[in-house]
N, C-alpha and C positions, 0 to 999 in steps of 0.2 A: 361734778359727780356724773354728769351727762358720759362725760368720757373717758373716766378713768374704772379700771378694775377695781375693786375695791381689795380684794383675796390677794393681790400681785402687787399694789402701783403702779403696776403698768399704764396707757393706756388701752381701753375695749376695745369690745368689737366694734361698738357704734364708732369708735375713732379709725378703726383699720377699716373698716368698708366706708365710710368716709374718703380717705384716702387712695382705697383701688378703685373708687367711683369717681375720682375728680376728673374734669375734663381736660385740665391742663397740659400742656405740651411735657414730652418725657424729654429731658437728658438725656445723651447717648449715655454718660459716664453714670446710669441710673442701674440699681443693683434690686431687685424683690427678692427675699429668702422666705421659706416654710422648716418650721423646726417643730418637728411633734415627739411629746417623750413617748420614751417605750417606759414599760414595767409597770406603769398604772396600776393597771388592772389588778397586778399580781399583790400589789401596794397594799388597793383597796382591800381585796380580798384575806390578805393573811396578818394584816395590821390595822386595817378597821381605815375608814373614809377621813378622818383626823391627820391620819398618817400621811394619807393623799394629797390631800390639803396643802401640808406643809411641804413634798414632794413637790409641788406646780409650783410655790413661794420661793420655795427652795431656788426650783431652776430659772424661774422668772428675775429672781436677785441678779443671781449669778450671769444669766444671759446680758442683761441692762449693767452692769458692772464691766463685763468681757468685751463690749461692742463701744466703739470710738464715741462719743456725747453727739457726734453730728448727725449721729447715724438715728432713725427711728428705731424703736423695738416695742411692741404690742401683743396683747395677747386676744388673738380671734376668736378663742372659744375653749373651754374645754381643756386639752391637754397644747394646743396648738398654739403656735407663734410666730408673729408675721415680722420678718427688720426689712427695713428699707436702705437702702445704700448710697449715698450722693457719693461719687468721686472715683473709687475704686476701678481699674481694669479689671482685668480677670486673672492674670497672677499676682495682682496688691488684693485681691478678693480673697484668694485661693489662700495667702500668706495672713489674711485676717479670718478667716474661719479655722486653720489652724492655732491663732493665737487664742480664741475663743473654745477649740477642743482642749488644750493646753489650762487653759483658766477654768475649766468648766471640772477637769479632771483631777484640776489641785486643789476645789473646792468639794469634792467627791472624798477626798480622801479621810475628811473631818466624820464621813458619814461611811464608814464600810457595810453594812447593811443594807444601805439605800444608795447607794453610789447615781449619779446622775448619769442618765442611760436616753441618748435622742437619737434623731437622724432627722439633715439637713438639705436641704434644696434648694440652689440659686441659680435664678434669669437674670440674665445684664441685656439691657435695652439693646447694646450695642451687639448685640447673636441675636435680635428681633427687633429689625428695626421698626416693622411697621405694627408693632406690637401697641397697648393701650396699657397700664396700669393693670387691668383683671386678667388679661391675657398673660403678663410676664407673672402674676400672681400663682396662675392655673399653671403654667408649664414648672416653675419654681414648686409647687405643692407636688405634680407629678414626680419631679427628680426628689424630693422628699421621702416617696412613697418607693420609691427605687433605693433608695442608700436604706429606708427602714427594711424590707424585704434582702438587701443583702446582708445586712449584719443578721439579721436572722438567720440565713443558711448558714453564716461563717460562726454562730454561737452553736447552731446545730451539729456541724461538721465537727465542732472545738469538742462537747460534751458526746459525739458519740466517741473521737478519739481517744476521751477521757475515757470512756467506758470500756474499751478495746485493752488502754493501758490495764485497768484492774481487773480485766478478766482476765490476761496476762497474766499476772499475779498471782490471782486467784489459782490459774488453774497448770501452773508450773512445778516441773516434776519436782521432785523434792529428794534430795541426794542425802 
């Protein structure tokens, strides 16, 4: 119980800051990701905190299902999610977080309402070498915080497009 979620299965936080505190030496072939969902809030808000609930359950399944058994996956807190990577390069990395958008987005499809909505961030030991475990954590959370901030512009850009299309519409002459 020390260190599992209970809301997920996953394991906690007490287990993932465990593991970005340990002292031990890193693998080059050592991967940290950061995956925090989007639409929370919007969850919480227009479907009641129940809905939320089952949204983090949701994507915590999903995440732990989509990612290889050797690999860790935890949940740090809140909306956020820590995996850890033994083995992978950086394009057998790059080819498993697409297999993971892939699985994430055929498990989405059960839920059109709620579709499962993140943005993801990976450090490999081997682009920092002199890196510790919290350090590949922090830059990993950083490119996290970067992929969430462009899906955002590129939703905003999609939805004024949409908007432009039906004012178009709207406001075309009529023969």
């Amino acid at each position: 119980k020390v260190y599992m979620d209970e809301a997920t299965g996953l394991p906690n936080k007490n287990k993932c800051e465990e593991l970005l505190s340990a002292p031990k030496m890193i693998t080059m072939h050592l991967g940290v990701g950061s995956f925090g969902l989007r639409n929370l809030r919007r969850i919480n808000n227009s479907m009641g905190h129940e809905a939320g609930d089952a949204y983090i359950r949701r994507f915590a399944v999903a995440l732990r299902a989509a990612m290889p058994e050797e690999h860790f996956v935890g949940r740090t807190g809140g909306d956020e999610f820590l995996a850890i990577t033994h083995g992978p390069d950086a394009d057998a990395l790059q080819k498993l977080l697409s297999h993971v958008r892939k699985q994430l987005a055929e498990e989405s499809r059960q839920y059109p309402d709620t579709p499962l909505s993140y943005a993801a961030g990976f450090a490999l030991a081997s682009d920092n070498p002199d890196s510790n475990m919290r350090d590949l954590f922090d830059l990993a959370d950083k490119n996290m915080y970067i992929n969430k901030n462009h899906v955002k512009r590129e939703e905003a850009a999609a939805e004024k497009r949409l908007d432009f299309q039906l004012l178009k519409q709207i406001y075309r002459p009529r023969v």
